[in-house]
C-alpha angles and dihedrals in degrees: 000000000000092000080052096046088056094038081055108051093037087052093049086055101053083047088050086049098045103043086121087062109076091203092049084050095056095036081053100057096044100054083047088060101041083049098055091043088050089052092054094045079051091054099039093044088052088047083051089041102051089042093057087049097057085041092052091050110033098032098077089049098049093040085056096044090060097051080055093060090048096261099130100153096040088044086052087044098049079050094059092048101045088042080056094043091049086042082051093058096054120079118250094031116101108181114190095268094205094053095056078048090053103049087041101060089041085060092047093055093068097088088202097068103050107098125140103271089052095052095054094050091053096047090052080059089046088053095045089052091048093041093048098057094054106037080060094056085045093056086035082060096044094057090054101058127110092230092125100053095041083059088045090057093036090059092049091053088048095048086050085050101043091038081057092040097053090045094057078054103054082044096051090044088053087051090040090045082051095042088050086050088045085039099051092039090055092043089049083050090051088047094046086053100043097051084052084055093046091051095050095047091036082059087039091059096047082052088051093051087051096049096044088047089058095034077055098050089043085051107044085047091054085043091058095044089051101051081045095053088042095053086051084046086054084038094051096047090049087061103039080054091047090041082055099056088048097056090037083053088037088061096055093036082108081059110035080054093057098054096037081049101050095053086045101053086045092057093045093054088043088056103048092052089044083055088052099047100042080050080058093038085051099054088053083047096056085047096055087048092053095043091038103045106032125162122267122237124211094234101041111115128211092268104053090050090049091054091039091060086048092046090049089040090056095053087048091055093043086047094047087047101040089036096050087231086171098049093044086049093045085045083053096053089045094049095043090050082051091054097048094047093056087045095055090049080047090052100049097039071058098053098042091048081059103052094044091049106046126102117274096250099099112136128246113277140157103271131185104236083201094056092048093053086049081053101048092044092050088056100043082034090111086045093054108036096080109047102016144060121197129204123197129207098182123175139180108277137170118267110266112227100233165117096286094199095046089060100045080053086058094047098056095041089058088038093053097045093053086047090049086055104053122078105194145342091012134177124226111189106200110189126169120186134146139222133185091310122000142056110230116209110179125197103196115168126161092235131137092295122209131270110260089237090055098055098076089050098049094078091063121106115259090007112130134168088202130094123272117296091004101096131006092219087240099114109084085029096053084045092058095045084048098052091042094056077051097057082240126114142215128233120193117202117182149172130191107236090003102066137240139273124211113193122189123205111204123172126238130210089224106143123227090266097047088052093060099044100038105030115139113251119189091247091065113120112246126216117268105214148101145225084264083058115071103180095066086081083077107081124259127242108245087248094081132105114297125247102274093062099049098094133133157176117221109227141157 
């Protein structure tokens, strides 16, 4: 039932799909016919089929249950009728179907013998008789279809088809064998062409190699005139900074002559009178020698030598009193402590003059900002003392990691432009402080000032406010490219008639905790010397004089 079930629905949908074709129609509805009688033959033939069953099984019981009862000739009659009802059931075996009837309903009519089991077992018969008939009509039915010839005329419809259908493809196989010749020769053209492509960029890319080989070599070698040309730049700029110290020292070589020349006079004239008094301190020395350490003679006794040492003894005494032995010795100490002391000046104008004229290649090192200004001022001390005073306001600050030349070249260009613009009886402020993370030095003098259109203009290289061959116009310029290469910066404040103040930002290597131990506060004491004081270059204890004290007037 379940094969006939499929054949059914897929050939209802081949039916569905062929309803334009008048064969495919008929042979449709006949199989639909053939399949609907099948499917009732089928029915019928399972109600037959499970009747016989419950005869088969149940008959011989029953049969036996009525000779037990004393039935024998209905029991041999119930035997006849289920033997033809079973007859009825195989095929080929065609049993008078009335006459079972017949016998049926005369048993039936013995009230005794219907029990349950009984009736069953007749209805089942009853079943098989009806069923029968009309399995019979069904396959009756079935006999007399078209079916045939609906699938006659189906098959011819299929073989025209197919016979189309396989000469569209013989068709279509001729086109697709054309298309395949049309297809490769044009493949073969596209190869052809392709292989002409490949050649022409390969050559283009050897051309390329060659052309990047060369464009290599012409860059490396600008490569290399440039670094060249950047280290003569570098070059270049090393020596226009070190050009500019010159001229600034050359400017202050009067002065620096004149400091190097009064120590040395004074030593001169301290030498010369250490020379006359140790003459004098000789001759009591000779004496000493002859009173001290006199021959001996054979026939002196102990006695006479002894008188003779005390004789000698006294006149030594007499010579170092009447000679002033003590005062020309203490001269000698006092002239000698002069002499170190100039030297010392002599040493550190030396040093100064070093440091200010070597080459700017000095490497990176911690460096005092408060000990490079002491130095600067002692060299541009002889340029400063007639027409400036400075006043200092100095105060601890962390070491700055730098070039220590580069920014005492800062400091005496700054130095020598607030001198430059003041005419007399100036005033130079000087004040050095620190914050988080920078030390602060301001150079603040009550010069000319600068036009405020001019400020922006003063940083730029060979610009100078000053008359001809009296400046190159490189100072503030080499200061900025100084502090730049310093990570530190320059702000110019400035007022025409009131002065201008020029304030550098270097950083400092001072970690967190140093910041908040050793942070300035205003209240700091500042240093009390001048570029004629050296030592102030050595940090104060915090016990001193406070700031507003530390002012002074630079003098010879």
């Amino acid at each position: 039932r379940e094969r006939l079930g499929k054949v059914h629905g897929e050939q209802t949908k081949e039916a569905t799909a062929a309803q334009q074709n008048p064969q495919a129609q008929a042979y449709s509805n006949e199989l639909k016919k053939v399949l609907d009688l099948s499917a009732q033959a089928l029915a019928q033939q399972t109600v037959i089929g499970i009747a016989l069953q419950e005869i088969r099984d149940d008959g011989p019981k029953e049969v036996q249950k009525l000779k037990a009862a004393g039935y024998d000739i209905d029991s041999q009659k119930f035997y006849k009728i289920l033997i033809s009802t079973i007859a009825l059931g195989t095929p080929g075996s065609r049993p008078d179907e009335a006459l079972i009837a017949s016998a049926l309903d005369q048993l039936e009519q013995n009230d005794k013998l219907l029990s349950t089991s009984f009736l069953s077992l007749v209805d089942a018969i009853r079943n098989v008789l009806s069923n029968r008939g009309q399995s019979d009509s069904t396959w009756q039915q079935l006999s007399t279809t078209e079916f045939s010839q609906a699938t006659r005329a189906m098959r011819n419809s299929l073989s025209k088809d197919h016979a189309q259908r396989m000469r569209a493809v013989e068709n279509s196989r001729i086109l697709l064998s054309i298309f395949s010749v049309a297809l490769f020769g044009g493949l073969g053209l596209l190869g052809y062409r392709l292989q002409n492509s490949f050649r022409e960029v390969a050559d283009v890319n050897e051309q390329l190699l060659h052309a990047n080989e060369f464009l290599e070599k012409r860059v490396a070698k600008r490569t290399s005139d440039l670094t060249k040309a950047f280290d003569d730049l570098k070059e270049s700029q090393v020596q226009l900074v070190q050009a500019e110290k010159m001229s600034s020292l050359g400017q202050l070589v009067a002065g620096i002559s004149h400091e190097i020349n009064t120590p040395l006079l004074y030593l001169q004239s301290n030498q010369t009178l250490i020379k006359e008094t140790l003459a004098r301190v000789d001759v009591f020395v000779n004496l000493c020698y002859k009173k001290l350490i006199p021959r001996a003679r054979p026939d002196d006794d102990k006695e006479t030598v002894k008188k003779r040492y005390v004789t000698g003894l006294v006149e030594l005494k007499n010579s170092f009193i009447q000679q002033e032995i003590r005062e020309e010795i203490a001269e000698i100490k006092s002239l000698t402590e002069d002499n170190l002391e100039g030297l010392n000046e002599l040493t550190e104008l030396a040093q100064g003059l070093k440091d200010f004229s070597r080459l700017d290649r000095a490497p990176i090192e911690d460096f005092d900002v408060n000990d490079g200004i002491d130095r600067t001022l002692l060299i541009a001390k002889n340029m400063l003392k007639d027409k400036v005073k400075i006043v200092r306001h100095m105060h601890d600050v962390p070491l700055v990691s730098c070039s220590p030349s580069q920014i005492n070249q800062i400091f005496l260009n700054l130095m020598t432009n607030a001198a430059q613009a003041i005419e007399n009886d100036g005033e130079i402020v000087i004040t050095t402080s620190a914050d988080v993370d920078n030390v602060k030095i301001e150079f603040a003098d009550n010069g000319c000032g600068i036009p405020e259109n001019l400020i922006a203009k003063v940083r730029d290289p060979f610009f100078t406010t000053k008359e001809v061959g009296k400046g190159t116009g490189l100072g503030l310029s080499i200061v900025e490219e100084i502090l730049s290469s310093h990570k530190g910066r320059l702000e110019i404040e400035s007022e025409v008639g009131q002065g201008s103040t020029f304030t550098i930002f270097l950083p400092h290597k001072m970690s967190a905790s140093a910041h908040e131990s050793d942070a300035p506060s205003t209240d700091m004491p500042a240093e009390q010397t001048g570029p004629d004081q050296p030592e102030a270059s050595s940090p104060k204890p915090k016990a001193e004089t406070p700031v507003d004290d530390n002012i002074i007037e630079l003098t010879v």
